[in-house]
C-alpha positions in Angstrom: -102.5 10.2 105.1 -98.7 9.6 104.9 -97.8 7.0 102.3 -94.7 5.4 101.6 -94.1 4.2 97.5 -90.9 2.6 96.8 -90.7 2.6 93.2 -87.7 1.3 90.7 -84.9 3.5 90.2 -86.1 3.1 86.3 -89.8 4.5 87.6 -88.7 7.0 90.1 -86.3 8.5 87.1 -89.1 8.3 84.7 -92.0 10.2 87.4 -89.1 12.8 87.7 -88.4 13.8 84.3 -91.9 13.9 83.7 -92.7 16.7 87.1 -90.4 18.3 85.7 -91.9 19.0 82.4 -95.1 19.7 84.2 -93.2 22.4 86.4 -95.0 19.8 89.0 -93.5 18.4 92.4 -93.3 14.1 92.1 -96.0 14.5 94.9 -98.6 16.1 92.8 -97.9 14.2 89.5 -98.3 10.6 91.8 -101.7 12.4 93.5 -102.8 13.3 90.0 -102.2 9.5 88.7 -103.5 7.4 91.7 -106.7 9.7 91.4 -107.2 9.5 87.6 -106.5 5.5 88.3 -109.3 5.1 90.7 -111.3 7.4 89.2 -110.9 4.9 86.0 -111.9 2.0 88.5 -114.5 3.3 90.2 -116.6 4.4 86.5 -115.5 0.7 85.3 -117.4 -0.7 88.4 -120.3 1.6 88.0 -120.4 0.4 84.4 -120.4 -3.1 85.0 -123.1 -3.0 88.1 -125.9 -0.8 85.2 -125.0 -3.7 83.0 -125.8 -6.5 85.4 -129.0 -4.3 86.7 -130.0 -4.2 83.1 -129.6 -7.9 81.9 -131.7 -8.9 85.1 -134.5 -5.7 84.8 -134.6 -7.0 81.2 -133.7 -10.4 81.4 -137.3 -11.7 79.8 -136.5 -9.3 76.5 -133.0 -10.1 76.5 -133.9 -14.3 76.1 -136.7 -13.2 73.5 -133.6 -11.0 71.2 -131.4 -14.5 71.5 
């Protein structure tokens, strides 16, 4: 999938210099970021969901520790 990021000339400088100190194109250092960023997400979500499955699977316990 084509995708089209218009970043600041401040950003675009920055992603750049950086490539280039990975001896990395721009393309694979923004792959490599919007992957570790959703990965991020997705174990945040995951996260959150076990701790809302484990309040209500233990909701009776959880009154009795207040």
């Amino acid at each position: 999938m084509a995708t089209v990021l218009n970043l600041s000339p401040e950003l675009a400088e920055r992603v750049r210099i950086l490539a280039a100190a990975e001896r990395r194109s721009q393309q694979q250092l923004l792959i490599r970021a919007v992957e570790e960023y959703v990965d991020r997400h997705e174990r945040t979500e995951r996260a959150r969901a076990f701790g809302a499955q484990f309040a209500a699977d233990n909701a009776e316990l959880m009154e009795r520790l207040k």
